[in-house]
N, C-alpha and C positions, 0 to 999 in steps of 0.2 A: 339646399343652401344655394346663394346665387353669389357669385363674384361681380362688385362691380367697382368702378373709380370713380371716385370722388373729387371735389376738390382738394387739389391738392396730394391725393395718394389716394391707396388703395381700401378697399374694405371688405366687409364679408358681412351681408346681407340676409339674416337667417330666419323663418318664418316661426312663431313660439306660438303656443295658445294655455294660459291661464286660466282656472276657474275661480269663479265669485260661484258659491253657491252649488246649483247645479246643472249654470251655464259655464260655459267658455267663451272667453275671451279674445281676441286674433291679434300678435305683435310681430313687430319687426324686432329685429335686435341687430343691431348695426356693431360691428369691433372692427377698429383701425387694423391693418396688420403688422405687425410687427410688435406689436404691443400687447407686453401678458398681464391678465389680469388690472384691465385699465379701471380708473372712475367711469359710472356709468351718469348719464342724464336721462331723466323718467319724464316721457312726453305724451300729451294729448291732446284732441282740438276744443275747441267752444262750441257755441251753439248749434247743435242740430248737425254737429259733421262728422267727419273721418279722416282718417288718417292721410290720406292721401291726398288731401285739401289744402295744396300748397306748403303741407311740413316737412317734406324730404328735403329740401334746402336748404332747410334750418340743419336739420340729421344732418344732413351731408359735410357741413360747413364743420359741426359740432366732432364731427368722427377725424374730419381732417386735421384738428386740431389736438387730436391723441385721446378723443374721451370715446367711449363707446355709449350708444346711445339703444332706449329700448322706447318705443313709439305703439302705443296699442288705440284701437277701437274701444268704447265702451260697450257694453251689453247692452242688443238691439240695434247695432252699428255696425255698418260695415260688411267684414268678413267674421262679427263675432255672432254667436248665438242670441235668438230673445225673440221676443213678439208678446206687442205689438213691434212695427219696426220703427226706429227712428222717434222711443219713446223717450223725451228726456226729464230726468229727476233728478237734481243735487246731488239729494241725498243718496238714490244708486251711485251716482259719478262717483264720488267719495267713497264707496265702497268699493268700486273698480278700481282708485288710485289706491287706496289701503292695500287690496292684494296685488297690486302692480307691483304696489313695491318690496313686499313681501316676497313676491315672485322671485324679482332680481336679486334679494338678495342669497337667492339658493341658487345660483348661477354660477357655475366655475370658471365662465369665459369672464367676468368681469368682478370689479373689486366691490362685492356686497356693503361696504363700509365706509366707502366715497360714494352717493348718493347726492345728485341735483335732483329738483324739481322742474319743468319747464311749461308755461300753460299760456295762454293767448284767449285773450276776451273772458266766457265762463271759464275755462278753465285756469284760466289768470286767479278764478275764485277759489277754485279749487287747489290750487297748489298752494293757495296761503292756509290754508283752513289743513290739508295734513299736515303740513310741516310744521302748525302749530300743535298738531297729536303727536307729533312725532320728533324727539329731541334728535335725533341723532343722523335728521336730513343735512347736509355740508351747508345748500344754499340753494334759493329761491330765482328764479326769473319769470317774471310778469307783465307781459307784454297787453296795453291798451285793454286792462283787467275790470272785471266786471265787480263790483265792490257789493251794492246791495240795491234791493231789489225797489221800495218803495222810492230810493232816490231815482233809480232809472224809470220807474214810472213817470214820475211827478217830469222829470227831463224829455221825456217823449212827448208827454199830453195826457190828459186827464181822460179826453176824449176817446183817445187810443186804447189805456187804461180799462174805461171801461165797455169798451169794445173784445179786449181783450178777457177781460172777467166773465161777460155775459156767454164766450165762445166756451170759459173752460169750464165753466158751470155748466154748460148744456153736455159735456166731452164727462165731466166727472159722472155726472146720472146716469148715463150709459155705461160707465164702467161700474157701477153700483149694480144694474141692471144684467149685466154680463155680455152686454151687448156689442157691436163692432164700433172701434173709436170714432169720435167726433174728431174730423183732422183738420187741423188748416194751416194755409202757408207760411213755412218759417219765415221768406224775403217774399216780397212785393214791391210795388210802386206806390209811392204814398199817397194817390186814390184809391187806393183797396187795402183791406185787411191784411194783415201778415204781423207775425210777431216782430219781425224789421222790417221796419215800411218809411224811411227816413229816404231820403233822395241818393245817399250813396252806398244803403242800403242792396239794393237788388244789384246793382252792377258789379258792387266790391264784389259780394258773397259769390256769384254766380261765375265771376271770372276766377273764382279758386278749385270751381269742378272740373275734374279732368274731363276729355274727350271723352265718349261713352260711355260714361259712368250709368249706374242703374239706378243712381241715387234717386231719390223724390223728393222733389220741395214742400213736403210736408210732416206734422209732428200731431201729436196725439193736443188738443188745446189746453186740458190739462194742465200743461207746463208751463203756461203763463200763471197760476195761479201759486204753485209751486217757487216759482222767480219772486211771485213780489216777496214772500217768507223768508228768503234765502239771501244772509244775509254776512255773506265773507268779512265787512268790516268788523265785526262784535269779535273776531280771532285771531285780528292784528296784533292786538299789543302779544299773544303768547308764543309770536312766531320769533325764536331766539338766533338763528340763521343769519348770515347776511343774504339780504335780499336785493335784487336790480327790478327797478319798477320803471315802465317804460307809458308815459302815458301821453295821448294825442288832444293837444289844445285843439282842434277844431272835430272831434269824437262827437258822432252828432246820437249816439246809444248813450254811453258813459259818459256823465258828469266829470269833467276833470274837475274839479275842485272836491268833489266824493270822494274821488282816486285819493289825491294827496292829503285829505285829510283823513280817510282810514289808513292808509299807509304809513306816514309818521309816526302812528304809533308802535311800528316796529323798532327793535334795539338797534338794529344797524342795518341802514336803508341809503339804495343812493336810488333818485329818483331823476329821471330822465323827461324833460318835458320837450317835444317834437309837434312842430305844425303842421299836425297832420291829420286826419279823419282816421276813423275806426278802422280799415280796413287799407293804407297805401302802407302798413310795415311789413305787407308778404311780397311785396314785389317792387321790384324799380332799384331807385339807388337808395329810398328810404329802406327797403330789404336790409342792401349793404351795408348801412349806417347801422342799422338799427344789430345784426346778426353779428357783425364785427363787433360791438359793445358785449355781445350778449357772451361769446365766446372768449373775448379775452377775463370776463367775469367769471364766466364759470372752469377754464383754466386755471386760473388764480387760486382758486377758492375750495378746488378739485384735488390739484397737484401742490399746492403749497402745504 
């Protein structure tokens, strides 16, 4: 266990590992002190990341504010078990948040029965799509959320599109084969390939890796084929929660007009619109705007 301060006050930093299957999982589990048996918030990253990709800020800000927070890696992520590494699939993600949350709710340090959701980009997908399995989630934050898959095609390029098809149909025959994955890079420069290859693309993502990290900027291709399927808006309208939907008018991934029109179909949604790009709400003063909204939402929604 590690002691450490936060903004604003103290906390206790604890390492947990959960199983999906007959992998394990690797999480932090963050508890204010002072505070028994708090609301917890159930956190993960988007595309192709980990935990430690700019989301302790978020935790920290979220812990300062009396909620205890549980932050994991997916399976093939991180410090969790799996291989290939850095495989990404929906429908696993979704499995890893279903026993996430599961997990937490067998937890003595925290109140299994106050439950937020927290997710950013894909996982902005992923948190609307359990909490629509799930009645008894408090409430929903979706920060610059990845909605569905053929609109962020068609939003990219065509071109891209099927640049990206042609990589993960060569990546799937190899996995049919048994053979070592077809990978290629999650960010790039939008002269070369990558599954983000938009101009603020490779800068955003790459300024969220910590200092010598092991990570690799690469993902089995696969999962572009995967994404165009994968399709969070069709599980809006079941999502019963209030939700905060945070979405960036100049998001050059995500369609904002996608966002807000799957999003509305929620029961009670307050929808946040920010001039901003996919990737300036983890740092700067858009952070502070953006993290300040998010916390006094999920206070409210938590504790009331």
């Amino acid at each position: 266990m590690t002691g450490e301060r936060g903004r604003g006050g103290s906390f206790a930093r604890t390492d947990h590992r959960f199983r999906v299957g007959r992998l394990r999982c690797a999480a932090w589990l963050y508890v204010p002190e002072g505070k028994t048996r708090p609301p917890v918030v159930v956190m993960a990253h988007g595309f192709g990341a980990q935990r430690d990709f700019g989301l302790q800020p978020y935790a920290e800000r979220f812990v300062s504010e009396g909620m205890a927070v549980f932050l994991f890696d997916y399976r093939n992520f991180g410090a969790s078990e799996g291989k290939p590494r850095n495989l990404v699939n929906p429908w696993r993600h979704l499995r890893d948040w279903k026993h996430a949350v599961s997990y937490v709710r067998s937890l003595k340090e925290v109140d299994g029965g106050r439950i937020a959701l927290w997710g950013s980009s894909y996982s902005g997908g992923h948190v609307m799509v359990t909490a629509s399995r799930d009645p008894e989630i408090r409430a929903v934050c979706a920060q610059v959320p990845f909605v569905d898959g053929i609109s962020s095609a068609a939003y990219t390029g065509w071109r891209h599109a099927w640049q990206a098809t042609v990589a993960g149909l060569r990546d799937l025959g190899r996995a049919i084969t048994f053979r070592e994955p077809y990978k290629v890079p999650i960010v790039s420069d939008p002269e070369t390939f990558g599954i983000m290859n938009t101009p603020e693309s490779k800068p955003g993502y790459l300024a969220l890796v910590p200092e010598g990290s092991d990570w690799k900027n690469e993902c089995p291709a696969r999962a572009v084929l995967e994404l165009l399927f994968y399709r969070p808006a069709t599980r809006t309208r079941e999502v019963r929660c209030p939700a905060l939907i945070v979405l960036g008018e100049k998001d050059s991934l995500i369609r904002p007009r996608a966002v807000e029109k799957a999003v509305s179909r929620m029961r009670e949604v307050t929808i946040v619109h920010l001039p901003v790009g996919h990737f300036d709400v983890y740092t700067g003063e858009w952070f502070n705007r953006v993290v300040a909204m998010q916390a006094d939402f999920l206070r409210r929604h938590l504790e009331g």
